[in-house]
C-alpha positions in Angstrom: -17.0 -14.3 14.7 -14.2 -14.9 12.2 -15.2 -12.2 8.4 -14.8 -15.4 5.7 -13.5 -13.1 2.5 -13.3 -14.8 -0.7 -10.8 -12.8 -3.1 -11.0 -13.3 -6.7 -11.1 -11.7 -10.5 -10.3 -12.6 -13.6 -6.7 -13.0 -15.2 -4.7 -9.7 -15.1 -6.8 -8.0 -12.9 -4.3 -7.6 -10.5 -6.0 -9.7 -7.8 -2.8 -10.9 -6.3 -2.1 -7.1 -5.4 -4.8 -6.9 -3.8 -4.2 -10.5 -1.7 -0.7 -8.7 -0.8 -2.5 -5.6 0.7 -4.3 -8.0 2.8 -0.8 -9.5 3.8 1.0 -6.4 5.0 -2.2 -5.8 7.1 -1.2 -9.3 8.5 -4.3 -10.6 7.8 -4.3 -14.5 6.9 -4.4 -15.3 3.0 -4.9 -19.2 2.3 -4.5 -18.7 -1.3 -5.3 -21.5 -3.5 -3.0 -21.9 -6.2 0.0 -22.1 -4.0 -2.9 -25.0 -2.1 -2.6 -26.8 -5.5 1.1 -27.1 -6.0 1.3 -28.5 -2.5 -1.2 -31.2 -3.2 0.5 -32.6 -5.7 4.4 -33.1 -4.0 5.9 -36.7 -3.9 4.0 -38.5 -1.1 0.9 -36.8 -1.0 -2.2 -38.8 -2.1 -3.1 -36.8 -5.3 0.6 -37.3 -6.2 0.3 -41.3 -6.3 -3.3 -40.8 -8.1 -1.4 -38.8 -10.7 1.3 -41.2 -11.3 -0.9 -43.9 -11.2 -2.7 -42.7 -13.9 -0.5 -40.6 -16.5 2.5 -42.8 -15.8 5.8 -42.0 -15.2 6.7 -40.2 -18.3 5.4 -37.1 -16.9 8.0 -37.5 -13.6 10.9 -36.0 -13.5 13.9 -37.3 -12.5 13.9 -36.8 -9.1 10.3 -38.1 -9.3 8.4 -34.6 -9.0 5.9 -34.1 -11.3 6.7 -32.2 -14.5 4.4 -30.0 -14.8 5.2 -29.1 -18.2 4.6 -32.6 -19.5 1.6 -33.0 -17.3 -0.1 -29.6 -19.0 0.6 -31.2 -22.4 -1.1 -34.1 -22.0 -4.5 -32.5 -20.3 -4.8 -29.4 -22.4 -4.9 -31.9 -26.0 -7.5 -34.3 -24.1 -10.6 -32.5 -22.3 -11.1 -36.3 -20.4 -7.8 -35.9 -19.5 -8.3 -32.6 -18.2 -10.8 -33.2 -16.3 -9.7 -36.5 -14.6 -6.9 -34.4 -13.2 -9.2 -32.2 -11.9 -10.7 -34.8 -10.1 -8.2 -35.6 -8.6 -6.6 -32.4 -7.3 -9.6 -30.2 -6.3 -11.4 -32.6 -3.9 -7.5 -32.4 -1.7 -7.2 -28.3 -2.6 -10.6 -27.6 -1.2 -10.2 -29.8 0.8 -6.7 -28.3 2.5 -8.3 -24.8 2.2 -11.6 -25.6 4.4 -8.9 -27.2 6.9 -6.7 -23.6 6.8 -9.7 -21.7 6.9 -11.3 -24.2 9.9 -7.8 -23.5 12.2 -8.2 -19.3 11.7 -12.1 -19.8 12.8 -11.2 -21.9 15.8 -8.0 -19.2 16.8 -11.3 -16.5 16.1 -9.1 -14.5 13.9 -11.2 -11.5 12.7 -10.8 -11.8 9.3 -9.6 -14.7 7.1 -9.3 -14.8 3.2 -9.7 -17.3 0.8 -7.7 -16.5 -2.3 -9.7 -18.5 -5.0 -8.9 -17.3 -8.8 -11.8 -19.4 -10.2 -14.5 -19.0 -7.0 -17.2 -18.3 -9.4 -15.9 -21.2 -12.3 -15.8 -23.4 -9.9 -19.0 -22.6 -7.3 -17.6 -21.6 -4.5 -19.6 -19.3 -3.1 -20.9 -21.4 0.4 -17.1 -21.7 1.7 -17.0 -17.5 2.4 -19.3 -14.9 3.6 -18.4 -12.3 1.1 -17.6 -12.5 -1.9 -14.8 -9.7 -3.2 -13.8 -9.4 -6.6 -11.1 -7.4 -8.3 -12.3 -5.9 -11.2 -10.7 -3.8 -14.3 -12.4 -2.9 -17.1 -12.6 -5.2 -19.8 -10.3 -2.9 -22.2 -7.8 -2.6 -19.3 -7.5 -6.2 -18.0 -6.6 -7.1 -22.1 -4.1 -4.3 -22.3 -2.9 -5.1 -19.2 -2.4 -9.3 -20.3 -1.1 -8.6 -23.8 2.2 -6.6 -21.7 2.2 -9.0 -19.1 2.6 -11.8 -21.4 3.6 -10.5 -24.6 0.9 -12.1 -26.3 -1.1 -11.3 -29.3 -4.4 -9.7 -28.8 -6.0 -13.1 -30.2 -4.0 -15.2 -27.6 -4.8 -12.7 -24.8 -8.9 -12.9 -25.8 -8.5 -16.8 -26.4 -7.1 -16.5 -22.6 -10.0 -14.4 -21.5 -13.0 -15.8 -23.3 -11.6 -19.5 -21.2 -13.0 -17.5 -17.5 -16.3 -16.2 -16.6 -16.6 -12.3 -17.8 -14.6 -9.8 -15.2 -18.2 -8.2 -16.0 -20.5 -10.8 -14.7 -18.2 -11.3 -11.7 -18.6 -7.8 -10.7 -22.5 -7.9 -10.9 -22.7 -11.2 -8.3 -20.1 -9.7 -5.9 -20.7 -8.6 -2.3 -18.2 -5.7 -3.2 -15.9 -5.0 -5.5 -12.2 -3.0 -5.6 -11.7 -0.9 -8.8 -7.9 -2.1 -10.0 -8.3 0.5 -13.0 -6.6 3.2 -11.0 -3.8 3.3 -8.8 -2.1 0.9 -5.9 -2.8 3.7 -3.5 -6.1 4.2 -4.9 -7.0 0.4 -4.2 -5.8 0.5 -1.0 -8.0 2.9 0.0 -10.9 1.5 -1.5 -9.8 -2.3 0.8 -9.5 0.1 4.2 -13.2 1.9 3.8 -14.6 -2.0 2.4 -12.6 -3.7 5.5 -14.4 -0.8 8.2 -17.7 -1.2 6.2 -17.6 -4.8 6.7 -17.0 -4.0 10.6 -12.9 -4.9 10.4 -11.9 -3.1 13.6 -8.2 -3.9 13.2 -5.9 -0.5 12.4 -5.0 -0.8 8.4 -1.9 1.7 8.2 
């Protein structure tokens, strides 16, 4: 029986630490964002659906989409916004239950499902457990406003758009404390991973 991990947070939790600890172990990450930049190269069906309906102004000239111009256009127009939603998360999820499918069928132990918005978007029935990174809410803005180099107003506008880091934590099957250090947080994966019966060795 293939372990079905969801990974997830909240921005500038450090999640995608946490997905690369999962790497080195060489344990398959299908990780969704880099899903939804596939999904939309030349040729693909949510590519033409794109075009077809925000026009060639937001192509480049060697016809990929500009994602720049593309973000513009959705993020003054919620409609707009949400059609292209429409039409890239039916072919992400789709993609990612096909990934996930393959690992099951080679019964790998453990597979994880990289999601950033599992909760946002209800996501809960395509994993078994559901692990979320968490940092306290004082940390994850500190940690945003260096990242980014934002105001504290821009980093909380940023925030405030995702489900609290705090209600995450309380609906998780387990949870990794990010507050601390990497080695810290590694330790915390290896004794979660043998909790949840991952017999593979974790050096």
């Amino acid at each position: 029986m293939t372990l079905v991990i969801g990974l997830t947070g909240s921005i500038a939790t450090g999640k995608s630490t946490i997905a690369k600890m999962f790497r080195e172990w060489e344990i398959p990450v299908i990780d969704a964002d880099y899903i939804s930049r596939e999904v939309v190269e030349v040729g693909e069906k949510a590519y033409k659906r794109i075009v077809d309906h925000f026009g060639k102004e937001i192509l480049n000239k060697d016809d990929t989409i500009n994602r720049e111009r593309l973000g513009q256009v959705v993020f003054q127009d919620e409609s707009e916004r949400k059609q292209l939603n429409a039409i890239i998360h039916p072919e992400i999820r789709k993609k990612m239950l096909q990934q996930r499918d393959r690992y099951i069928e080679k019964d790998e132990e453990v597979v994880v499902l990289d999601i950033p918005l599992l909760f946002e978007s209800d996501l809960f029935h395509y994993v078994e457990k559901v692990l979320v990174v968490y940092v306290d809410p004082e940390i994850q803005l500190q940690r945003l406003m260096e990242r980014d180099e934002s105001t504290e107003e821009e980093a909380k506008k940023r925030i405030n758009a995702q489900i609290p880091i705090i209600k995450k934590k309380e609906r998780a099957d387990a949870i990794i404390d990010n507050g601390g250090t990497i080695k810290e947080s590694r330790q915390q994966l290896k004794v979660l991973l043998y909790n949840w019966g991952v017999k593979r060795n974790l050096a």
